[in-house]
C-alpha positions, -999 to +999 in steps of 0.1 A: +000+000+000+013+035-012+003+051+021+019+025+043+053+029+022+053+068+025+050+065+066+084+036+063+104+064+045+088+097+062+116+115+082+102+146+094+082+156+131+048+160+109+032+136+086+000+142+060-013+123+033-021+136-002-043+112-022-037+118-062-066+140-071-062+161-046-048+192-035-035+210-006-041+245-001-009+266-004-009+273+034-021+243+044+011+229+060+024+258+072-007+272+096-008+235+110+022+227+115+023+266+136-011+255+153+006+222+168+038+239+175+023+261+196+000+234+212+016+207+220-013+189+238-029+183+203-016+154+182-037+159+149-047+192+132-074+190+110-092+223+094-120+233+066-120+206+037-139+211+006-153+183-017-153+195-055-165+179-083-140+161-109-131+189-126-124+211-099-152+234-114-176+240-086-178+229-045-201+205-036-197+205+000-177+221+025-166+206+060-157+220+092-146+205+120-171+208+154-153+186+177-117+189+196-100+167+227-106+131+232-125+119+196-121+080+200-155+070+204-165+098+180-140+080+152-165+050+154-197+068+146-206+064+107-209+101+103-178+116+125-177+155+134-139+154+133-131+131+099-137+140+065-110+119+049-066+115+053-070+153+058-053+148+094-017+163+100-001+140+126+025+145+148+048+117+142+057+105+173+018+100+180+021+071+154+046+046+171+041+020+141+006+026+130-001+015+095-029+016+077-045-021+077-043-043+043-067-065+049-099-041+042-104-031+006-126-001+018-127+023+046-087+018+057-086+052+066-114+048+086-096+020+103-060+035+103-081+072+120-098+056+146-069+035+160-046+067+155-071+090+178-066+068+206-036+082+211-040+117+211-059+142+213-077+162+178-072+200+171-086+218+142-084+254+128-107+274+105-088+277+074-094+255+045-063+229+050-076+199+023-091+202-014-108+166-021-118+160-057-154+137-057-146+108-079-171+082-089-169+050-091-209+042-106-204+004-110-230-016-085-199-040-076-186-010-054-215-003-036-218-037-027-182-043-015-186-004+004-221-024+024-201-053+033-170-032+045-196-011+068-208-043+079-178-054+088-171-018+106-201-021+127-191-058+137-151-050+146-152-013+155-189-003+171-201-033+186-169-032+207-166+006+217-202+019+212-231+016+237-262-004+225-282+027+220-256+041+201-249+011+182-293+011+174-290+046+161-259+036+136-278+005+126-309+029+117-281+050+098-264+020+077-300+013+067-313+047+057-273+054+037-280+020+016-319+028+011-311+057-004-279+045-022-298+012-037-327+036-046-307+058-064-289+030-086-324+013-088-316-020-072-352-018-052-350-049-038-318-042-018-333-007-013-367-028+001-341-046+027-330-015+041-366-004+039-381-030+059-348-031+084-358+005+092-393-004+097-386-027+120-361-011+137 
């Protein structure tokens, strides 16, 4: 894994990730690397991220961080307040040997983020930090491999760290993400699944 080769050959006291399509802001380094200098209590800066569409033409969405301290149990929800993608700057030494797991095929970042914020604590500021480019991968195969992968997420993350009425309200939300997902692609008899496990729920 490209990611996992960068952190074996990273020297320096900070460490970000930069997928292909992406961009970082031309100050994105810079104002976080000053923010954890000059708090040393925070292991991870984060900051506004914007989701664009492939060509860069117009913003989709905007995100903004509404969380800081402790955000462990946070990291397990489906729908975070602090996580937005590898937009994380890390201090280094927070990492010990940390990689991010080969064994999923989807949501690794998810997996490598919430084992990281265990070990320290999440600081953001209110500049735009990240640029992510929305790519889209339309085939049906991908949406089922992205349900089984959260599937697998509820099983080995939020079954073990989440309390049962938590872990209710994030079944409720896997449902109501694939009934609108399946609807959208017009597979309604998945979408009827999710349905009826709402109804029920």
């Amino acid at each position: 894994m490209a990611r996992n080769a960068g952190i074996r050959i990273a020297k320096g006291e900070y460490l970000c990730f930069l997928d292909a399509d992406d961009k970082l802001p031309p100050s994105s380094l810079s104002s976080r690397i000053n923010f954890l200098t000059q708090h040393p209590e925070y292991s991870f800066c984060d900051g506004v991220v914007t989701i664009s569409d492939e060509s860069y033409n117009y913003v989709l969405n905007t995100y903004q961080p509404h969380i800081e301290g402790e955000v462990h149990l946070e990291m397990a929800l489906f729908q975070p307040k602090c996580f937005s993608g590898v937009t994380w700057m890390i201090r280094r030494s927070t990492m010990d040997t940390l990689m991010f797991p080969e064994d999923w095929l989807v949501m690794e970042d998810r997996i490598f983020f919430f084992q990281l914020s265990e070990k320290g604590k999440y600081g953001h500021i209110d500049q735009l930090v990240y640029e992510i480019r929305r790519r889209h991968d339309s085939s049906m195969s991908a949406t089922t491999v992205m349900e089984t992968h959260y599937k697998r997420f509820m099983k080995e993350v939020q079954q073990k760290v989440l309390s049962a009425s938590q872990q209710k309200k994030e079944e409720r939300i896997f449902h109501l993400i694939y009934l609108k997902t399946y609807l959208k692609e017009l597979r309604l008899l998945k979408a009827a699944r999710h349905a009826l496990a709402l109804l029920m729920s």
